[in-house]
C-alpha positions in Angstrom: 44.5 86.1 128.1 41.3 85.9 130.0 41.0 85.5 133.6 39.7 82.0 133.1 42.0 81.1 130.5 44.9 78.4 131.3 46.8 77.2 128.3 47.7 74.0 130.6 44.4 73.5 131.6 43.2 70.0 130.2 40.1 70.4 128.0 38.0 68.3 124.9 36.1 69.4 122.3 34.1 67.4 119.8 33.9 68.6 116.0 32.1 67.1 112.9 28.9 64.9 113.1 28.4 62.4 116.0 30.7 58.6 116.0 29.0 56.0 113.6 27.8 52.9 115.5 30.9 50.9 116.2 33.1 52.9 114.6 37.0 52.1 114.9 39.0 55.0 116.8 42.0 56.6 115.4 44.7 58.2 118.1 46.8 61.7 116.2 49.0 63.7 118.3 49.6 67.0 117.0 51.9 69.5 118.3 52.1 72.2 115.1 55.4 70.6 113.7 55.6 69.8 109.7 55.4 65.9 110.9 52.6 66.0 113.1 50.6 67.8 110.3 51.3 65.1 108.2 50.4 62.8 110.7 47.0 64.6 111.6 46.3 64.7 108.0 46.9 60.9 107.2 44.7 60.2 110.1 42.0 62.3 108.9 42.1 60.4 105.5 42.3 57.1 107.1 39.8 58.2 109.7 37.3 59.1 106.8 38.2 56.0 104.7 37.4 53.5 107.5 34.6 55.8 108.9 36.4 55.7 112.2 36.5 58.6 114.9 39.4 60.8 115.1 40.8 61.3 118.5 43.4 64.7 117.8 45.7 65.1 121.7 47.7 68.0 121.9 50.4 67.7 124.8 50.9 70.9 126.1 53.9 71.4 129.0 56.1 74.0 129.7 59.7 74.3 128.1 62.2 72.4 129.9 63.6 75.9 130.8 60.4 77.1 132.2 61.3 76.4 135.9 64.7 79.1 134.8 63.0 81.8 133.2 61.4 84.6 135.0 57.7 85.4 135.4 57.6 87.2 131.9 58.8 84.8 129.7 56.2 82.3 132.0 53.8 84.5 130.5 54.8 84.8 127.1 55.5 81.0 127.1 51.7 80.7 128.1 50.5 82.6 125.4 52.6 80.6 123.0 50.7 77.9 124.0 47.5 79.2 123.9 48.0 80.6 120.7 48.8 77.0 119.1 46.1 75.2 121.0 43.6 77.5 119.3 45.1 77.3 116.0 45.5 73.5 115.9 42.0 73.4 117.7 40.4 75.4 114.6 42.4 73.3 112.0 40.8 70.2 113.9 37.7 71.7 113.1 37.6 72.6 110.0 39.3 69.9 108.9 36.3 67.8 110.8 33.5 69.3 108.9 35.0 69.5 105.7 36.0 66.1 105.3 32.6 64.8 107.8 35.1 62.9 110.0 34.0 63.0 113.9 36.6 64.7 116.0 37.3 64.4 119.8 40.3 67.3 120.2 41.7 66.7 123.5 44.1 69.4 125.1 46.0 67.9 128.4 49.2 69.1 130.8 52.2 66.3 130.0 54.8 64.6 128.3 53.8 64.0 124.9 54.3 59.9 125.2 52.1 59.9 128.7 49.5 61.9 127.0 49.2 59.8 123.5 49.5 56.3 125.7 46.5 57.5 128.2 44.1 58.7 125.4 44.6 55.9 123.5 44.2 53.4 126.2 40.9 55.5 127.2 39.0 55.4 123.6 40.6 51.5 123.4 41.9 53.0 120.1 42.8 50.7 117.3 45.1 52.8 115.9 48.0 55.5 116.9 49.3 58.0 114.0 52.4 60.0 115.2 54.4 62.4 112.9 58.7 61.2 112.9 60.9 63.1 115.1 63.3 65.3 113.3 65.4 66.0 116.3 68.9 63.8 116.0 68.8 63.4 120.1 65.8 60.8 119.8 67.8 58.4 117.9 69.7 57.8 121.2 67.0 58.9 123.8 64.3 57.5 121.8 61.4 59.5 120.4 57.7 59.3 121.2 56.8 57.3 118.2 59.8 54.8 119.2 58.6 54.7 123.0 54.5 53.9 121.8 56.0 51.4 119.4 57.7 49.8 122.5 54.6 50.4 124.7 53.1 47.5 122.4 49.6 48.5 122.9 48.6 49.0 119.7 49.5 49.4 116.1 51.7 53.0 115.3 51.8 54.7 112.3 54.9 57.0 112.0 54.5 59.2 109.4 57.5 60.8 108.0 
């Protein structure tokens, strides 16, 4: 880890050739899960179908045993995250210049819902793609694609 480094540092990069004029915007949130893959890569098609820009968030935030753990797993939980952010930030990429789709990748500090609701209300998107929770708590707490469904902002896509 360099000294400038934070994995929970917010930061964007932009991948692939510049928007088209009045292009539509596509919201993906990807977190390295087998759904969010999916997601990301249904996005990418539909972003190159509809020549629409691609705007990939990545949620990071500390475990919700972080504040229990002592400095070293702080650390190695830091470089976990590092370590996916960089390897969903170089899929993003390649993805973006293989397939000529314009990519924002936006890396922010927050729950996952807060994140994907704030970007999309930013780029006025016209479109959010989520992947389908897998974990059997969310069908009683409710899962992010359930709680942006119920935001009612825009249309969601919850890919399985």
């Amino acid at each position: 880890m360099s000294a400038g480094t934070n994995a929970f540092e917010s930061s964007v990069d932009r991948y692939g050739p510049a928007p088209w004029p009045s292009a539509r915007t596509i919201v993906v949130g990807m977190d390295g899960s087998d759904t969010s893959m999916r997601a990301a890569a249904a996005a990418f098609g539909m972003a190159r179908r509809e020549r629409a820009r691609l705007v990939v968030t990545f949620a990071a935030s500390h475990s919700c045993l972080a504040a229990l753990t002592p400095a070293v797993a702080s650390v190695h939980e830091h470089e976990a995250t590092a370590r996916l952010h960089a390897e969903l930030s170089a899929h993003a990429r390649s993805t973006a210049e293989e397939l000529d789709v314009p990519v924002t990748f936006v890396k922010t500090f927050g729950d996952p819902v807060t994140v994907l609701r704030e970007a999309a209300d930013r780029c006025q998107a016209d479109l959010v793609v989520v992947g389908a929770s897998q974990q059997a708590g969310h069908r009683f707490a409710g899962s992010v694609a359930t709680r942006l469904i119920k935001a009612g902002h825009w249309p969601v896509l919850v890919v399985p």
